[in-house]
C-alpha positions as CSV (number, residue, x, y, z in Angstrom):
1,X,-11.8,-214.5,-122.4
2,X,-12.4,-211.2,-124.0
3,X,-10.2,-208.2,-124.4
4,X,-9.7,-205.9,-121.4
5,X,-10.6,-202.7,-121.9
6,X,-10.0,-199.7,-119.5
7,X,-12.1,-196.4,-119.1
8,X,-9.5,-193.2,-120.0
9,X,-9.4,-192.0,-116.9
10,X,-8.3,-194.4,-114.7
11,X,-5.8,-195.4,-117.2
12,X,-4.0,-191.8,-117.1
13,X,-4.3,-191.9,-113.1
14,X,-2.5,-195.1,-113.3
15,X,-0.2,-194.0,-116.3
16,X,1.2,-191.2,-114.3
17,X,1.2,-193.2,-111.2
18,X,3.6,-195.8,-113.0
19,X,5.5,-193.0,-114.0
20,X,6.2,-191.1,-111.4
21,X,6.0,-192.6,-108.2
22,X,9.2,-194.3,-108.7
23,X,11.3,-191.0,-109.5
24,X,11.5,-189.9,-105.9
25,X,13.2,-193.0,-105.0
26,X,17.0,-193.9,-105.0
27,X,18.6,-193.4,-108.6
28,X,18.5,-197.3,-109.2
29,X,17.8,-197.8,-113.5
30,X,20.5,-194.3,-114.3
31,X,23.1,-194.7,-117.1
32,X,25.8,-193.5,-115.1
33,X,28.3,-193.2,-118.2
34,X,25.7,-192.7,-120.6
35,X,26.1,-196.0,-122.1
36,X,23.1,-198.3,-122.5
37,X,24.3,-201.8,-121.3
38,X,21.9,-205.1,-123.0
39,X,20.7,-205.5,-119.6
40,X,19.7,-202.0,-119.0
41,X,17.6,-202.4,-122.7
42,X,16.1,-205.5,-121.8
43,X,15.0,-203.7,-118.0
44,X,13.6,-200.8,-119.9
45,X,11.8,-202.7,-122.8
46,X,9.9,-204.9,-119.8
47,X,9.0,-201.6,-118.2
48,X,8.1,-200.3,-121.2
49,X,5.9,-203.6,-121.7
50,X,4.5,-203.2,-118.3
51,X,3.4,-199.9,-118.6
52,X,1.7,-200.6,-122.2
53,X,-0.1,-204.0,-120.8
54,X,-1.6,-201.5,-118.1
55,X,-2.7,-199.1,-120.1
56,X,-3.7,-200.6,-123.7
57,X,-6.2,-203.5,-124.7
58,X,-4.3,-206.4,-125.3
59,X,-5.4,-209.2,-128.0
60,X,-5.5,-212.5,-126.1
61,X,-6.9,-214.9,-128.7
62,X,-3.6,-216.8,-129.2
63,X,-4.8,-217.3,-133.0
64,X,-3.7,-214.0,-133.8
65,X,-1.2,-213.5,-131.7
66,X,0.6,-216.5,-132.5
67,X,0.2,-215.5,-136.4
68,X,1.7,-212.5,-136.0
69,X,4.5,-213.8,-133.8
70,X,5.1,-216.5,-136.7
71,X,5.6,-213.4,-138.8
72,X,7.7,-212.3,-136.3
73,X,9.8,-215.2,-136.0
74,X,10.3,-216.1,-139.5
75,X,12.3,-211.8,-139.8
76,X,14.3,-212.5,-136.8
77,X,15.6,-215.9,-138.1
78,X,16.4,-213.5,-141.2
79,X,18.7,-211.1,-139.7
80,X,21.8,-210.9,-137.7
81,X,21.1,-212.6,-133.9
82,X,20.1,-209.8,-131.8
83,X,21.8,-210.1,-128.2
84,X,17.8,-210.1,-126.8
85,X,14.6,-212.1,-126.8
86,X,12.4,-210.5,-129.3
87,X,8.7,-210.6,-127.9
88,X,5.5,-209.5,-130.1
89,X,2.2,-208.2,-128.3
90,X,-1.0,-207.2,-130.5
91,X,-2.4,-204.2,-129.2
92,X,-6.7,-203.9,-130.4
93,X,-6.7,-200.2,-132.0
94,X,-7.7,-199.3,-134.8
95,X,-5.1,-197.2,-135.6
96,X,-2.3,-197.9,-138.2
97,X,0.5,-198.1,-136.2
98,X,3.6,-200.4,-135.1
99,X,6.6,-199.7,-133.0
100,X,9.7,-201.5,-131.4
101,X,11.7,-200.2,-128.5
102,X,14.9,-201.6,-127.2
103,X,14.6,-204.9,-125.5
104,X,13.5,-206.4,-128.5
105,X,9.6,-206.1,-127.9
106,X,7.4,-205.0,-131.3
107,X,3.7,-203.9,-130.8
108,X,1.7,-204.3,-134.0
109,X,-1.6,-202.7,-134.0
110,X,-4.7,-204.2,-134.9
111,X,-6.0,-201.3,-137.3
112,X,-3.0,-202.0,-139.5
113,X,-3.4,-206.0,-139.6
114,X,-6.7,-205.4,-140.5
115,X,-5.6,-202.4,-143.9
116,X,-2.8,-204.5,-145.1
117,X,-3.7,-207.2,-148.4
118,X,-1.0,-209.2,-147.9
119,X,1.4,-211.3,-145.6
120,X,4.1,-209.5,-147.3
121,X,2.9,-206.1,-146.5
122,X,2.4,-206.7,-142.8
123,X,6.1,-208.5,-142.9
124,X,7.4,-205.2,-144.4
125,X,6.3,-203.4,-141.3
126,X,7.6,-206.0,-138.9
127,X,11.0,-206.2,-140.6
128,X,11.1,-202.6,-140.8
129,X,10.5,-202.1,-136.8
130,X,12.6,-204.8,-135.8
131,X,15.7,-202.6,-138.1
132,X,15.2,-200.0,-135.7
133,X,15.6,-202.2,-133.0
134,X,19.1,-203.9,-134.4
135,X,20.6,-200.4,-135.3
136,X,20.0,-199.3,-131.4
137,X,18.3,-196.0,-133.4
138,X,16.0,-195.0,-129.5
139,X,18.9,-197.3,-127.7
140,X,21.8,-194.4,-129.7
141,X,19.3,-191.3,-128.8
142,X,18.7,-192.4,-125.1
143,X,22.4,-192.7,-124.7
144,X,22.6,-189.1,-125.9
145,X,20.6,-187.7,-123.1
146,X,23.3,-188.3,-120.9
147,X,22.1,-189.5,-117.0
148,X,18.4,-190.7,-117.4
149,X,16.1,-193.0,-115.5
150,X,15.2,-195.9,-117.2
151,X,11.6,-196.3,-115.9
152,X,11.2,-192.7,-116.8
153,X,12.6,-193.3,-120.4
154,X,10.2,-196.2,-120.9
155,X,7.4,-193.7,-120.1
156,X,8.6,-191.4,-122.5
157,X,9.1,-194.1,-125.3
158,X,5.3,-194.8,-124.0
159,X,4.2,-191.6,-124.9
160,X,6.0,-191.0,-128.1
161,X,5.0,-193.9,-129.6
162,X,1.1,-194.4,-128.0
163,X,0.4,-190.4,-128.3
164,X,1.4,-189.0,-131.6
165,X,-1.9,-189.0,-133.7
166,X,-5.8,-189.6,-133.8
167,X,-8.3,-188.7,-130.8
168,X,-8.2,-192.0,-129.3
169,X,-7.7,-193.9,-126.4
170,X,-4.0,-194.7,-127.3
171,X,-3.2,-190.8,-128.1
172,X,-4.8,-190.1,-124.6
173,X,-2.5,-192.5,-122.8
174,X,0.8,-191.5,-124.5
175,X,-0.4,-187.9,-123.7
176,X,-0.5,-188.6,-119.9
177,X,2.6,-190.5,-119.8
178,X,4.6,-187.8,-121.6
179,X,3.2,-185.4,-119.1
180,X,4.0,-187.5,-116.6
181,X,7.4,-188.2,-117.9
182,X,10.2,-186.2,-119.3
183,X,8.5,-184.3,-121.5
184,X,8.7,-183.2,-124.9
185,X,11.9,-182.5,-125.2
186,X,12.9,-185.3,-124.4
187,X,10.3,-186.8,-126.4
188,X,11.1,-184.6,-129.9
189,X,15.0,-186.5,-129.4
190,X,13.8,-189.6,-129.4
191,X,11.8,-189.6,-132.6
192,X,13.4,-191.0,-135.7
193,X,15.6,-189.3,-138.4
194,X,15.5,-189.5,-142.3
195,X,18.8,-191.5,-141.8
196,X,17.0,-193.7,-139.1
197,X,14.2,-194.2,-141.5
198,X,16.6,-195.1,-144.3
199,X,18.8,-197.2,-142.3
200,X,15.7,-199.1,-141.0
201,X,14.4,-199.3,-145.0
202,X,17.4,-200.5,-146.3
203,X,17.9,-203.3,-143.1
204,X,14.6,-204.2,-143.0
205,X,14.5,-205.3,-147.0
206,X,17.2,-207.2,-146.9
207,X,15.5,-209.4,-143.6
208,X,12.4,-209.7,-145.3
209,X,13.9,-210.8,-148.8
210,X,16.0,-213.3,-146.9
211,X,12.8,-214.4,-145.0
212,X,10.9,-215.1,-148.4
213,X,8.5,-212.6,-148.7
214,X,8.1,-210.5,-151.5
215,X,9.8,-206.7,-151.4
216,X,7.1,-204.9,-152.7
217,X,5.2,-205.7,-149.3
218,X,7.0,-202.8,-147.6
219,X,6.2,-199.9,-150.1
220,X,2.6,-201.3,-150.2
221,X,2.0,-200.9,-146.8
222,X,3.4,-197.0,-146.8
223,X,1.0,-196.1,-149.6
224,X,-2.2,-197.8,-147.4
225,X,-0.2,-195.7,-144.9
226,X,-0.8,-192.3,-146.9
227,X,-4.0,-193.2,-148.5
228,X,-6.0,-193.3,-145.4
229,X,-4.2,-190.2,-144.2
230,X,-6.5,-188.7,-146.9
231,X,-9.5,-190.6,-145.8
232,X,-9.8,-191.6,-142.9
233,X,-10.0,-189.4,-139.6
234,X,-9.6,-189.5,-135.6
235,X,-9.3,-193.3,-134.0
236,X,-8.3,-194.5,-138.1
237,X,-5.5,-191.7,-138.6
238,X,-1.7,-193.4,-139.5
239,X,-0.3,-192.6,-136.3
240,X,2.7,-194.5,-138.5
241,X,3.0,-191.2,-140.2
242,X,3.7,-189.2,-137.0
243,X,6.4,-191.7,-135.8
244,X,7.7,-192.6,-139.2
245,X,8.8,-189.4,-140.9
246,X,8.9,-189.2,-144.8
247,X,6.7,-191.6,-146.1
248,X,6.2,-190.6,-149.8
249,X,10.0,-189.9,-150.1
250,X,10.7,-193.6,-149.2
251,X,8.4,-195.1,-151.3
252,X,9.8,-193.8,-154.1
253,X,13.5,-194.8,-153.2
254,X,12.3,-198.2,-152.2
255,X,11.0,-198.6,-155.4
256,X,13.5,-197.8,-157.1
257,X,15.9,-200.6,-155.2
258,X,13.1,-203.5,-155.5
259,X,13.1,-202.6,-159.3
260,X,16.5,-203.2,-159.5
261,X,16.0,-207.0,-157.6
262,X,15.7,-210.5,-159.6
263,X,12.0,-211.0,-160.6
264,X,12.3,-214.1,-158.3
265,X,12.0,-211.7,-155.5
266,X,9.2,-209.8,-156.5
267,X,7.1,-212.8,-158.0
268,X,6.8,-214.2,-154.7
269,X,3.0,-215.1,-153.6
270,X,1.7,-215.0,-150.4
271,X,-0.3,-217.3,-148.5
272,X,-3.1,-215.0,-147.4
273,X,-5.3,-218.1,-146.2
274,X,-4.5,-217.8,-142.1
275,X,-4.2,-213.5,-142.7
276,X,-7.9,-213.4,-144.0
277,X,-8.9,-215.6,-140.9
278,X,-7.2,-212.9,-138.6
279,X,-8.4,-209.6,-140.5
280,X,-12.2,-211.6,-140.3
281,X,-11.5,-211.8,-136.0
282,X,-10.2,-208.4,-136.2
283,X,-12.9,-206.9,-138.3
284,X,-16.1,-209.0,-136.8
285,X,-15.2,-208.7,-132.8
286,X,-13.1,-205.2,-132.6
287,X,-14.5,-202.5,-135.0
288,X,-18.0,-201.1,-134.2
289,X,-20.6,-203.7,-134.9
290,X,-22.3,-201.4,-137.7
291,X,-19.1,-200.6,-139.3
292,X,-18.5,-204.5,-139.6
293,X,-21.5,-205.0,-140.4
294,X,-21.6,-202.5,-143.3
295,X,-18.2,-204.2,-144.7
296,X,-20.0,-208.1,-145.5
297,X,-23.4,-206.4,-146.4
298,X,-21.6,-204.1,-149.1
299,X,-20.0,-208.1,-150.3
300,X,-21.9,-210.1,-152.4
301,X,-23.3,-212.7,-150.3
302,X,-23.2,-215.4,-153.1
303,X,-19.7,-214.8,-152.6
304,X,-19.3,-215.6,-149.3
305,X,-16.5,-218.1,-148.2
306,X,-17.4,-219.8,-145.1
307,X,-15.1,-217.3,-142.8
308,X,-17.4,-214.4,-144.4
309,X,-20.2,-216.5,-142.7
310,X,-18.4,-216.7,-139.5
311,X,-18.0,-213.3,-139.5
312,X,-21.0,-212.0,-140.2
313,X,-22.7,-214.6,-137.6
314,X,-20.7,-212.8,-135.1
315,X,-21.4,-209.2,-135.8
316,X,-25.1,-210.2,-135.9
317,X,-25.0,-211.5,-132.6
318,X,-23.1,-208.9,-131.4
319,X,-25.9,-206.7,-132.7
320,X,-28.9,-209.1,-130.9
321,X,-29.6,-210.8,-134.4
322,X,-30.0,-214.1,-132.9
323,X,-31.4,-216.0,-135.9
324,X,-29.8,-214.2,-138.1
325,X,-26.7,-215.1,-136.4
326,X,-27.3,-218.8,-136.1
327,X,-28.4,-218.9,-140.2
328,X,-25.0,-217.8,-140.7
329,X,-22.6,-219.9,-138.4
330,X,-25.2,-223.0,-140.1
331,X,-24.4,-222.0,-143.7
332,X,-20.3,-221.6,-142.3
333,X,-20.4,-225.1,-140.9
334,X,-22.0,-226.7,-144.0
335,X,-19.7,-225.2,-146.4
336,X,-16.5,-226.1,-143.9
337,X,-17.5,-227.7,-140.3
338,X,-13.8,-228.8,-140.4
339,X,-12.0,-225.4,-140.2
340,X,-11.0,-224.6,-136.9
341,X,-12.1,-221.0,-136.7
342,X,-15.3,-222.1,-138.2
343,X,-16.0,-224.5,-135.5
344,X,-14.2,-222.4,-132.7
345,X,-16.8,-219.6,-133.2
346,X,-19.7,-221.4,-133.7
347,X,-18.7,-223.2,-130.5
348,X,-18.8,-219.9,-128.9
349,X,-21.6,-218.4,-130.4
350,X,-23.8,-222.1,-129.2
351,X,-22.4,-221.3,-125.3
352,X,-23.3,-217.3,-125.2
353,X,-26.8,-219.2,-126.2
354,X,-26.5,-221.0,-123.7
355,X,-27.0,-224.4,-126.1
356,X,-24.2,-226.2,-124.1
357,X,-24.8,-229.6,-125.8
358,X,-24.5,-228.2,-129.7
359,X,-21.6,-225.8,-128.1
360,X,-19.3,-229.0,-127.1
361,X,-18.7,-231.2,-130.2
362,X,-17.4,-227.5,-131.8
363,X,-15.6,-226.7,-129.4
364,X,-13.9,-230.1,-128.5
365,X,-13.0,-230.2,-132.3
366,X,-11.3,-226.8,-132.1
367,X,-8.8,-227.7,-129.3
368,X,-7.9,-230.9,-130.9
369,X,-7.3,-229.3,-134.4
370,X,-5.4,-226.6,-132.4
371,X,-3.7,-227.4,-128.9
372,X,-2.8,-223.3,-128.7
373,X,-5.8,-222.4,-129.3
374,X,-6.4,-220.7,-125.8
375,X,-9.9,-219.2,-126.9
376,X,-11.4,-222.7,-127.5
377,X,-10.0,-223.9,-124.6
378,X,-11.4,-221.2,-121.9
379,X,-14.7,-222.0,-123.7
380,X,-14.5,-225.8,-123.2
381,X,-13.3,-224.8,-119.5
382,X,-16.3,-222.8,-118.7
383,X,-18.7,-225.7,-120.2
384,X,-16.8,-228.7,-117.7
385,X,-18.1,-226.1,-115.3
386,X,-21.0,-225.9,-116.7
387,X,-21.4,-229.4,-116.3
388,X,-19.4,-229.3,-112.6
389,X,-16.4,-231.2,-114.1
390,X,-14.5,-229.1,-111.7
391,X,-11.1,-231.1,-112.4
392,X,-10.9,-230.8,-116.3
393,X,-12.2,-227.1,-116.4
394,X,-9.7,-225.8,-113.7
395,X,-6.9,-228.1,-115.9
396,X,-7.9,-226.5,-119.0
397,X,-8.1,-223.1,-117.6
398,X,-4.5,-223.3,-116.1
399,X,-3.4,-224.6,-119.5
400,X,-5.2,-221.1,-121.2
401,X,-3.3,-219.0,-118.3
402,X,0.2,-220.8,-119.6
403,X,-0.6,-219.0,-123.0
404,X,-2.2,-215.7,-121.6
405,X,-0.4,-215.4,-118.3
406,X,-2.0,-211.7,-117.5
407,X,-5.4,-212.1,-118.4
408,X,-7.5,-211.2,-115.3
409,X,-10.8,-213.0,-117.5
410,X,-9.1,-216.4,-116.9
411,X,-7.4,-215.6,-113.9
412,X,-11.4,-215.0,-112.7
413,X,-12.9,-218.1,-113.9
414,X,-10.2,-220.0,-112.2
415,X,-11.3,-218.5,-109.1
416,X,-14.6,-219.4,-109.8
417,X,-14.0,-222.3,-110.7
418,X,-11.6,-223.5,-107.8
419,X,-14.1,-221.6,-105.1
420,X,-17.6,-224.0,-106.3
421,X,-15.2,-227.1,-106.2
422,X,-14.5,-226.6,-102.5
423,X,-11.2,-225.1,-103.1
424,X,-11.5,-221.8,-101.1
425,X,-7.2,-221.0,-101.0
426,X,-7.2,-221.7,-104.8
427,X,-10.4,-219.4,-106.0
428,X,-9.4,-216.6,-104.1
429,X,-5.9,-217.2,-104.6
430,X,-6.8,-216.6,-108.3
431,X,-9.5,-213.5,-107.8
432,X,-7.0,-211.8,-106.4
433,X,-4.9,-212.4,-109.4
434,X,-7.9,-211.6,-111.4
435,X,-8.0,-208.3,-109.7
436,X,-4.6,-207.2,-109.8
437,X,-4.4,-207.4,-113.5
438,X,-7.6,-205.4,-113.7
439,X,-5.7,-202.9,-111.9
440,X,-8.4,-203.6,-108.8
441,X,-5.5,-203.5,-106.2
442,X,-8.5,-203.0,-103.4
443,X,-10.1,-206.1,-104.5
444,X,-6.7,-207.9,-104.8
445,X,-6.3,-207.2,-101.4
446,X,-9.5,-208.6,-100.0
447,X,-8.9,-212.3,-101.9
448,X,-5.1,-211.9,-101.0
449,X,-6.2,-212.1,-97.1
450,X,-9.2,-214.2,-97.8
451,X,-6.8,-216.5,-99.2
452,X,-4.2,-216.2,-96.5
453,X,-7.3,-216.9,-93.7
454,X,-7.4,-220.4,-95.8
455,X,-3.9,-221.3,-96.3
456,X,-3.1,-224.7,-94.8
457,X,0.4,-226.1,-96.1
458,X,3.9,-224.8,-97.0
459,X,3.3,-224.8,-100.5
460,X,0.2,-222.3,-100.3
461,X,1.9,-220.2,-98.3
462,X,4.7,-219.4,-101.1
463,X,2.2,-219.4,-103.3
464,X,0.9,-216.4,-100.9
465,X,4.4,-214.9,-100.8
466,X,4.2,-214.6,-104.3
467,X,0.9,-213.4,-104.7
468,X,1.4,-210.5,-102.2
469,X,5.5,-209.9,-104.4
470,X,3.0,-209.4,-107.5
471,X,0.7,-206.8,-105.9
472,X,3.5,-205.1,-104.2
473,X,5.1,-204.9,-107.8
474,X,1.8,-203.8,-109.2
475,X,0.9,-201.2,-106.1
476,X,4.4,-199.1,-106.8
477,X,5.4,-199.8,-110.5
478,X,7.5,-201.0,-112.4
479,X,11.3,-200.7,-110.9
């Protein structure tokens, strides 16, 4: 299971495709009053989400997605209930960015968990975002625009908060989806105030005090914010800063509040332990494999903790250092061969090696130390396959699609999986569900009847209905 990743220009071609195709139909999705109703924010943030989970890389390892959604959580139960689900993605850019639209979905970037120090600091974003989502500050502008389409509003939102800053893949997205869109106008309405910003402050504090992190975790992150505005360039600019008006002005005003808080607010220590895991996956498996590479040779290696050795086993192997790589997962598992990362990756390192025997014990150990683990899982899948366990890998790989329900990887080795058992319904039944979330609808198309030609019973023939419902979905947009 790896991260998908789309080339630019079928990405815009699809962008605008989501966009626009719809806008020549009936007027279905308009505020007729100008008044955004929760279910009209809740059809626009899932259109919104659609069109991001086409167009952006999406993190799939469940380890840091379900940290950050802990994070997540642990705000939400902080504030005021919102009338909404609140859903958290993890989108794999470096930029320093973070946004939440109405709906209640938040997108944290991967270039800001990876800058931030502390749990606090990331929290202060989070709790920050999710202000802007309980004071309706997009919901209040969209409402001013009077008649709009919602699908062309989440294309906008799209482009405003993907396009803004940095030549990079998300900038060229959100700039193809505000073309495609309602255009700048539009867009320039929709970004937020000084008041919004202060609003969203003074909210957000409060949420994050009352969830137990320490206050100074939000001004923290604002100054990494404007430091690397200084020095860093292109895919590493803020794009926060574009979005997020006013940076140096709300630091100072922040400061000023926290200062004024018991010392039993700002005392508070983090527990970095689980961040340092996910900045190490971030860091080792998402930046360039020289940059990461330059980061634990510039550390001491006598120094090391057994995650450094983790991640510098995988950056060598990404960069064909076999032994290398192996001398450093060794060294991780003496120091800790009870850590579930630690095992998890050399688990997955010993399978890309094709050492299937010294791959299983690691890997076994990692899905019993962490049943939502889905990445230790779709490895100990792939090596029942290996071994033609054709039961237990297609269980474990439906149990992976429960936690990543989109990700055409699994969705493939299902297939795969299902077709060398004898199961010829089921693998393409799958491929062509690995296919449509590659944004392959041709491919889709040829498993789709494949499947149909093989369809025997009732049941498979809903499942078909379905199937061909999802690509129909997929061929004309989101509605």
């Amino acid at each position: 299971m790896r991260l998908r990743r789309l080339s630019i220009l079928p990405a815009l071609v699809a962008a605008l495709a989501l966009v626009l195709a719809p806008m020549s139909t009936a007027h279905a999705g308009l505020l007729p009053d100008g008044k955004l109703t929760i279910q009209q924010e809740n059809e626009m943030g899932r259109n919104f989400d659609r069109i991001v989970r086409a167009q952006m890389p999406m993190v799939g390892d469940t380890y840091i997605t379900d940290y950050v959604d802990q994070l997540v959580r642990r705000v939400v139960e902080a504030k005021r209930p919102m009338p909404f689900r609140i859903t958290s993605a993890v989108i794999a850019n470096p930029a320093l960015n973070a946004f939440a639209i109405p709906g209640g979905y938040i997108y944290i970037f991967t270039g800001l968990i990876q800058d931030v120090t502390s749990e606090s600091q990331l929290a202060g974003v989070i709790a920050h975002e999710l202000a802007h989502v309980s004071q309706r500050h997009v919901a209040s502008r969209i409402e001013r625009q009077g008649k709009v389409a919602l699908l062309s509003m989440a294309g906008t939102l799209a482009g405003v908060f993907l396009g803004v800053a940095g030549n990079n893949s998300a900038a060229k997205v959100g700039q193809a989806l505000m073309a495609g869109s309602q255009g700048a106008a539009t867009a320039a309405m929709l970004n937020y105030s000084q008041e919004d910003e202060r609003e969203a402050d003074q909210v957000g504090l409060n949420s994050m005090v009352k969830a137990g992190f320490n206050p100074r975790g939000m001004p923290e992150t604002f100054e990494i914010m404007l430091k690397n505005r200084w020095f860093d360039s292109g895919a590493q600019m803020p794009t926060y800063l574009s979005t997020h008006p006013g940076l140096s002005e709300r630091i100072s005003y922040l400061t000023d509040r926290i200062n004024r808080m018991p010392e039993t607010f700002t005392e508070r220590q983090d527990d970095n332990t689980t961040l340092v895991k996910v900045q190490m996956l971030v860091r080792a498996k998402m930046s360039p494999a020289t940059t990461a590479m330059a980061y634990w040779d510039d550390k001491n290696i006598n120094t090391y903790t057994p995650i450094d050795h983790v991640g510098r086993g995988i950056v060598l192997e990404r960069l064909k250092n076999r032994e290398g790589a192996i001398r450093s997962f060794e060294q991780a598992l003496r120091l800790d061969g009870e850590d579930p990362i630690v095992v998890r990756e050399a688990g997955i390192f010993f399978f890309k090696a094709g050492e299937f025997a010294r791959a299983t014990p690691y890997l076994q150990k990692a899905a019993i130390k962490n049943p939502r683990d889905a990445l230790a899982l779709f490895y100990m899948a792939r090596l029942q396959a290996e071994s033609r366990q054709y039961a237990q890998a297609a269980d474990n790989m439906r149990r992976v699609l429960a936690m990543v329900p989109e990700d055409s990887e699994v969705y493939h080795h299902l297939g795969m999986i299902l077709g060398e058992s004898g199961d010829t319904f089921g693998g393409n039944l799958n491929l062509a569900y690995a296919s449509i979330y590659s944004n392959n609808i041709r491919k889709a198309r040829f498993h789709a009847q494949q499947a149909g030609e093989s369809a025997q019973t009732d049941a498979q023939r809903e499942e078909l209905k379905t199937l061909h419902a999802t690509m129909a979905e997929r061929e004309k947009g989101p509605m």
